[in-house]
N, C-alpha and C positions, 0 to 999 in steps of 0.2 A: 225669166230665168227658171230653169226646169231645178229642184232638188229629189234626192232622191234619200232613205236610210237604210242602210246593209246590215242586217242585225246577226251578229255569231255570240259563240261561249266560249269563253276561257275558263280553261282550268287552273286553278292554285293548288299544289299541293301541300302547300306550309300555311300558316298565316299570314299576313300581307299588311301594310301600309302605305298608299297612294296620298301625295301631297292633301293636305284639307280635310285629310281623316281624321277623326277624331280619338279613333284608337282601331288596333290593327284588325281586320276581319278574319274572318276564319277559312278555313282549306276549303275548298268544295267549287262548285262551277256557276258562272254565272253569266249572266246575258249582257252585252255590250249592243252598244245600237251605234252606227258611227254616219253623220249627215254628211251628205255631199252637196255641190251645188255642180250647175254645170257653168264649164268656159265654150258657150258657142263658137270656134274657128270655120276658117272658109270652107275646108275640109271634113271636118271632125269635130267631134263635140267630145273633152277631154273633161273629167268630174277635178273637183277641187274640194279637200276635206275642210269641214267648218264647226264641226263638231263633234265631240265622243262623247258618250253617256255608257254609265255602268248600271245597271239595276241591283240594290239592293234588298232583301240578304240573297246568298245564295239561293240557287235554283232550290235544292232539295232543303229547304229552312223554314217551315209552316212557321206562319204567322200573320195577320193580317196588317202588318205593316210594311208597305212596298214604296220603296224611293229609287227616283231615276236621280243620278246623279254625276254633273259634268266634270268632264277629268281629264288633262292631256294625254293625247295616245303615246308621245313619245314615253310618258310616265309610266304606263299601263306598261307598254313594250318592254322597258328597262325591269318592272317589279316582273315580271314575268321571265325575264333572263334570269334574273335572282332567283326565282323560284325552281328555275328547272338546272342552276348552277347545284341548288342546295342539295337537289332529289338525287 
């Protein structure tokens, strides 16, 4: 089984809360990494999501402490509607 990870940035422009947080983060952009797996068919090889990771803190947030940390996309998705409801 081939996997693969797609890594993009989301922007927040508010502060945020995703389930497991421990308190809300702050505005700013940050790196999402999201793992696939592949489904071999007779035809086509179609990816199947198995996992999201968020990197902690924001991109532009010097500090030497960096946490990848797992989180539903559909969670992400929704804080993100919220966030661009609010702007």
């Amino acid at each position: 089984m081939t996997t693969r990870t797609t890594p993009s940035v989301v922007r927040f422009n508010s502060a945020f809360v995703l389930p497991g947080f421990d308190a809300p983060q702050p505005p700013g952009e940050y790196r999402v990494d999201l793992d696939e797996e592949s489904l071999e068919g007779p035809s086509r090889t179609a990816w199947r999501r198995v996992a999201t990771f968020i990197h902690l803190p924001a991109i532009s947030t010097k500090g030497s402490t960096q946490q990848m940390v797992p989180i539903e996309a559909a969670s992400l998705e929704a804080a993100l509607v919220e966030d661009r409801r609010q702007s």
